[in-house]
Every structure is written in structure tokens, then in C-alpha cells.
C-alpha positions in Angstrom: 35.2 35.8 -24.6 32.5 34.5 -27.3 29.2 35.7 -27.3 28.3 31.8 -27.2 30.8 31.5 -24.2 29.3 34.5 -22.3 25.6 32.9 -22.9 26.9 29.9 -21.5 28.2 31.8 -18.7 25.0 33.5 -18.0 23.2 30.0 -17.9 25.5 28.9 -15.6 25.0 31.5 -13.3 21.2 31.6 -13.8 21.8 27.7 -12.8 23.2 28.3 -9.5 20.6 30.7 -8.4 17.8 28.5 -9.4 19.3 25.7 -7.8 19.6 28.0 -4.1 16.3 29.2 -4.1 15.0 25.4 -5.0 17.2 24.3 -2.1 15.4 27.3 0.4 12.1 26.4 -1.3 12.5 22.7 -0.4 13.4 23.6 3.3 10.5 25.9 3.8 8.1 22.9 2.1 9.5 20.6 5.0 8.9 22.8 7.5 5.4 23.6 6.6 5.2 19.6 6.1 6.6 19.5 9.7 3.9 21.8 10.9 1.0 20.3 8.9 1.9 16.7 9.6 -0.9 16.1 12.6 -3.6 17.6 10.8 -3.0 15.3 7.8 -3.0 12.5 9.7 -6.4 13.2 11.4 -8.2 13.7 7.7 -6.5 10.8 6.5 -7.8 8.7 9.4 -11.2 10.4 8.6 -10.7 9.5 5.6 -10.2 5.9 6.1 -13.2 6.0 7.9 -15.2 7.2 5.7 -14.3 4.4 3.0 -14.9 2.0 5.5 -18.6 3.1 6.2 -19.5 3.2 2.6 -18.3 -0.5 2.6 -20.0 -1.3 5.9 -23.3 0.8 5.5 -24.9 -1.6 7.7 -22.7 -0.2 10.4 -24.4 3.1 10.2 -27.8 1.3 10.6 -27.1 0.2 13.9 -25.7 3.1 15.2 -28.9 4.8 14.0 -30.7 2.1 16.1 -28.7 2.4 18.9 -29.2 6.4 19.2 -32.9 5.6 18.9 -33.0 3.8 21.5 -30.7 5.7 23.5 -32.7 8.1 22.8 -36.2 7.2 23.2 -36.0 3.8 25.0 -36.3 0.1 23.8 -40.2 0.5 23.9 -40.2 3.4 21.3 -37.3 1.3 18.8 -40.4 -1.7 19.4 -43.1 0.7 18.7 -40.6 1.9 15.7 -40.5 -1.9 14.2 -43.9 -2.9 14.6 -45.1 0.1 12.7 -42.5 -0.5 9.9 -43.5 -4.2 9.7 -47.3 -3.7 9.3 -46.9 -0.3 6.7 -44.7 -3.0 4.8 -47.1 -5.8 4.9 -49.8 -3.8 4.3 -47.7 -1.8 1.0 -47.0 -5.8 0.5 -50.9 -6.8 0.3 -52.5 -3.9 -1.5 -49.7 -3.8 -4.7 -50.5 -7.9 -4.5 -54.1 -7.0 -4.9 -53.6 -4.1 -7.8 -51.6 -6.3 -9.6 -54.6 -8.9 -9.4 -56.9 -6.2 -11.2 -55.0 -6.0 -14.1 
């Protein structure tokens, strides 16, 4: 035998065991896939969620109003509103009459 045949020979056989332990390594991945499989699906549902609120972000807006008012009552979201409304008019006003002074 050939010093090239016996390398030959020796990559053969190298072959065969990389091709078993790729074959066990392959099963144990399954298995572990297997095992792991609900809890991908939950964070890729999560996921999906997620993406879905960064498109709606008006969605998280009203849930914010609803726990408001869940929380503190219709008269306190009210209270909430009106308060916003007249800082913003009066923000609105004053920079109208700054603007005039220039």
C-alpha cells in the first residue's frame, strides 16, 4: 500500500466518524428542538406583538386611558383632559404672544 493510498484510507476513515457523530449531533439538536419548541413559540408570539404595537402606538394610548380610568374613575381621566387642554392652550397663547415681541 502507497503512502498516497494509506492517506486516502485514513480520510476515509476520518469520513465515517465525522459523518456518525454529525448524525448523533443532529438527533440531539432535534431533541432539544423538540423540548424548546413551546417556549419559541411564546417569544415568537411576543414577538409579533411587539411589532404590531410599534405599528399601532395608538393602541397603547388607549390602554393607558383605560387603566386610568380603571383606575381612578371617569371623573379623574375628565379632570386629566381638561387640565391637558387648558396647559396646551395656554403653552399655545403665551409662545403666540413671544413670537409677537420679536
Amino acid at each position: 500500500m502507497s503512502a498516497m493510498d494509506k492517506r486516502k484510507f485514513e480520510v476515509i476513515q476520518r469520513r465515517q466518524v465525522l459523518l456518525a457523530e454529525i448524525s448523533g449531533q443532529r438527533e440531539h439538536l432535534g431533541e432539544l428542538a423538540k423540548r424548546w419548541q413551546p417556549a419559541l413559540r411564546v417569544a415568537d408570539q411576543a414577538v409579533v406583538a411587539v411589532n404590531f404595537l410599534k405599528v399601532h402606538p395608538v393602541l397603547i394610548a388607549g390602554l393607558a386611558g383605560l387603566l386610568v380610568v380603571r383606575r381612578n374613575g371617569l371623573s379623574a381621566l375628565v379632570k386629566g383632559v381638561w387640565r391637558t387642554w387648558k396647559a396646551y392652550r395656554y403653552v399655545q397663547d403665551f409662545s403666540k404672544k413671544m413670537a409677537a415681541r420679536l
